[in-house]
C-alpha positions in Angstrom: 4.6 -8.1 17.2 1.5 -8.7 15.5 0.2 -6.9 12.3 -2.9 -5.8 14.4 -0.7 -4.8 16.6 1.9 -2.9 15.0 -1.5 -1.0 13.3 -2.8 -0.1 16.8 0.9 1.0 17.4 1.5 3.4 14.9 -2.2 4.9 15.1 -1.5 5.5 19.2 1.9 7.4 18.3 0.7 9.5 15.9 -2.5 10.0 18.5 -5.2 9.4 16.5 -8.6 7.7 17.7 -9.5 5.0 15.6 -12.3 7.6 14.4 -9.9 10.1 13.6 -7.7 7.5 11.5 -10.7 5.8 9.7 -11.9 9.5 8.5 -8.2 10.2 7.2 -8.8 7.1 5.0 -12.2 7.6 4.2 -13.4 4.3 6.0 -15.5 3.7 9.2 -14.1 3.3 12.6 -14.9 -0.4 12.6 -12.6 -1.1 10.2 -10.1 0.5 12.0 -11.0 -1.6 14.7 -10.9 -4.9 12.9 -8.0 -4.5 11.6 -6.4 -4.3 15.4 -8.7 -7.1 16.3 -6.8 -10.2 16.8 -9.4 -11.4 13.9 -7.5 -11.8 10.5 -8.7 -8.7 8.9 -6.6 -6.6 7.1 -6.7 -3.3 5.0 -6.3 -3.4 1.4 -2.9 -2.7 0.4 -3.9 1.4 -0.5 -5.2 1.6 3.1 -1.9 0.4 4.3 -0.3 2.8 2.1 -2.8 5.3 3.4 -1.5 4.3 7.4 2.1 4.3 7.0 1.8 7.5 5.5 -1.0 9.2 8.1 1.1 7.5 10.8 4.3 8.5 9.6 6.2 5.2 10.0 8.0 2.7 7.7 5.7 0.6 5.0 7.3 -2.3 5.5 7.6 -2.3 9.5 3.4 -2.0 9.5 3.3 -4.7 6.6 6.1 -7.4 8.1 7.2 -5.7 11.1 11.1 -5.8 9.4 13.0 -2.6 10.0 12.7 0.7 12.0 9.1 1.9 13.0 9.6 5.3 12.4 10.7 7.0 9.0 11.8 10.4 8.2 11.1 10.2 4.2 8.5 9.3 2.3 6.9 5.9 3.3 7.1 4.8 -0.5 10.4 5.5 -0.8 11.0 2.7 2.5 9.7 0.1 0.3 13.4 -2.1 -1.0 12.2 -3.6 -4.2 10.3 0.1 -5.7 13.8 -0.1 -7.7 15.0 -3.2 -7.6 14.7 -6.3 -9.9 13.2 -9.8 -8.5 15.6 -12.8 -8.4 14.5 -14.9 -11.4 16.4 -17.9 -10.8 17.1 -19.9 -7.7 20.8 -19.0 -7.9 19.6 -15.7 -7.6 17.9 -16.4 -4.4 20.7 -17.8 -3.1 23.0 -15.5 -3.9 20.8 -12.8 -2.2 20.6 -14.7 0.5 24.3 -15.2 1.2 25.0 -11.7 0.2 22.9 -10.4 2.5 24.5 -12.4 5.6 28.0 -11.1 5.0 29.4 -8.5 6.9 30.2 -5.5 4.9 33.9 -6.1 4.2 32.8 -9.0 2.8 30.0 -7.6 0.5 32.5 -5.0 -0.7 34.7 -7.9 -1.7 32.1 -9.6 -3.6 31.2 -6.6 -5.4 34.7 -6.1 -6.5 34.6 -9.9 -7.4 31.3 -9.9 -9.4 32.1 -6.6 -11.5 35.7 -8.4 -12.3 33.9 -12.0 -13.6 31.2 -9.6 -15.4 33.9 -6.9 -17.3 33.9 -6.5 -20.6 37.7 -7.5 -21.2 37.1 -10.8 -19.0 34.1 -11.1 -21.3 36.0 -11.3 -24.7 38.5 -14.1 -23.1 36.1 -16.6 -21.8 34.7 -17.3 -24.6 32.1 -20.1 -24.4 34.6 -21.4 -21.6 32.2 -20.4 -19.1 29.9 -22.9 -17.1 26.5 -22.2 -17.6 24.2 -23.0 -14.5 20.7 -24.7 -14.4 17.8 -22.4 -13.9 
């Protein structure tokens, strides 16, 4: 689904006009309408904000269309990185990226693995035996 689609979407569940939703936000109808337009117009990132949370649905469904639609919380508190650090390194990436195609036995696993190679004990025994990898 489109991003001018999933706009129109969320602004006919929740039943509002495009009037009613461009006074919510404090802009004019027509902006509401280009922004379902197939033309690539799009809100600023606080009238985004300003729809998920009028509309009641996830932040990042109506910015990438990932996820459920609807929310039940606080549309900032849908948003995955609010908390989270950003991979610095392209290991990091892929690690990420890996991690997050496992199934869930197999993330547990990896958890259990990565706090074992991290521990404080296993620290003081490496040493400068471990291999360093290339940023």
């Amino acid at each position: 689904m489109k991003f001018s689609q999933r706009i129109r979407r969320a602004r006919r569940n929740a039943k509002l006009s495009q009037q009613a939703l461009g006074k919510l936000l404090g802009v004019q109808r027509s902006a509401v309408s280009n922004w379902e337009s197939a033309s690539d117009i799009q809100p600023a990132i606080t009238n985004l904000i300003a729809i998920a949370m009028v509309t009641n649905v996830s932040l990042e469904w109506l910015a990438t269309g990932r996820g459920s639609m609807q929310l039940g919380h606080d549309p900032q508190m849908d948003i995955p990185a609010v908390d989270g650090d950003l991979a610095e390194t392209p290991h990091e990436r892929e690690l990420l990226k890996l991690f997050r195609k496992a199934s869930n036995r197999a993330q547990n696993i990896l958890m259990e693995l990565a706090e074992e190679l991290v521990s404080p004990e296993r620290m003081k025994h490496s040493g400068s035996r471990s291999k360093e990898y290339p940023a």
